[in-house]
Phi, psi and omega in degrees: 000146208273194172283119209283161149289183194297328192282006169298311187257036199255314147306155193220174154220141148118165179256179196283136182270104172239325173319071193262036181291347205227358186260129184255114220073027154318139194256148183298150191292118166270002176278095192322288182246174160254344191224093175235181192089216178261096181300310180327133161322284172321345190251313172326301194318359185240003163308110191238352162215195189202110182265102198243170180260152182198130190284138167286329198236167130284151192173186175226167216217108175276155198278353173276328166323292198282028193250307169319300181294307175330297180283353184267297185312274173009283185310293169313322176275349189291277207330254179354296220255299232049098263308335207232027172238005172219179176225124189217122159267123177254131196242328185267155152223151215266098194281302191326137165250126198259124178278122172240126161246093180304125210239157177266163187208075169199183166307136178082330194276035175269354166300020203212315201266162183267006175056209171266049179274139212007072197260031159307324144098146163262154195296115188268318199212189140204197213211134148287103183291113130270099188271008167198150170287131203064024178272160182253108158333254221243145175227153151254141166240146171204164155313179181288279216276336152283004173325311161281004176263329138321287187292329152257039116320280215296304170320276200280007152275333170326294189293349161252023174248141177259030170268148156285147172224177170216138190262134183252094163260151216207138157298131173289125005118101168292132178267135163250125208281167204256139168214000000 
């Protein structure tokens, strides 16, 4: 069965379906990493500013969206940048398990479905609940003088999450050694 659109799920009610001690056929986290770029602590320390995503609404965010957005930022900055000149985070994970009750649509087929006779429905997906305005997707650290190249890094994972978002840039908080 092909994909429902987004706006089937872009809002939730009711609370998150998580437990997946008890959910059977939970479908697996598709997202490979959460952390790419120069990971290290030591390559991170000369990262000097920080770009961040930051959700407007509530709402909920599918995980093939944020799979998406993820490889589209990835790319512009490996291209742009190289690997070892940023850092890029996904602050979110997709706990929710999203429920479909799949129905036949076709000629004949009000004989074959059960209508709503048990339409709790099976895990078809999942999902990033974002339960208050101003949570942070994604972030970038870069230098200063790539900043801009970050903020539209940012831009075009944006345009593929169906949340409104906003781009944040923030100074990194300098550690000062103690003597």
């Amino acid at each position: 069965m092909p994909l429902r659109p987004g706006r089937c799920y872009r809002y939730f009610s009711g609370p998150p379906y998580t437990r997946e001690e008890y959910i059977h056929g939970a479908p697996y986290v598709q997202i490979p990493k959460f952390d790419m770029g120069a990971t290290s602590a030591a390559a991170r320390s000369r990262f000097d500013t920080v770009a961040k995503l930051v959700a407007e609404e509530v709402g909920q965010i599918r995980m093939n969206a944020l799979e998406a957005a993820r490889q589209m930022a990835f790319k512009y900055l490996n291209r742009t940048l190289g690997a070892e000149n940023f850092y890029l985070r996904i602050n979110v994970y997709p706990f929710h398990v999203l429920r479909e009750n799949k129905m036949l649509a076709m000629a004949g087929a009000d004989r074959l479905q059960e209508g709503m006779r048990l339409a709790f429905g099976t895990p078809v997906g999942r999902a990033v609940r974002v339960e208050r305005p101003g949570t942070v997707i994604m972030l970038v650290e870069v230098e200063e003088r790539n900043l801009e190249h970050a903020k539209e890094a940012l831009r075009r994972a944006k345009s593929k999450l169906p949340l409104p978002c906003r781009i944040v840039v923030e100074k990194k908080a300098q550690q000062v050694k103690a003597q």
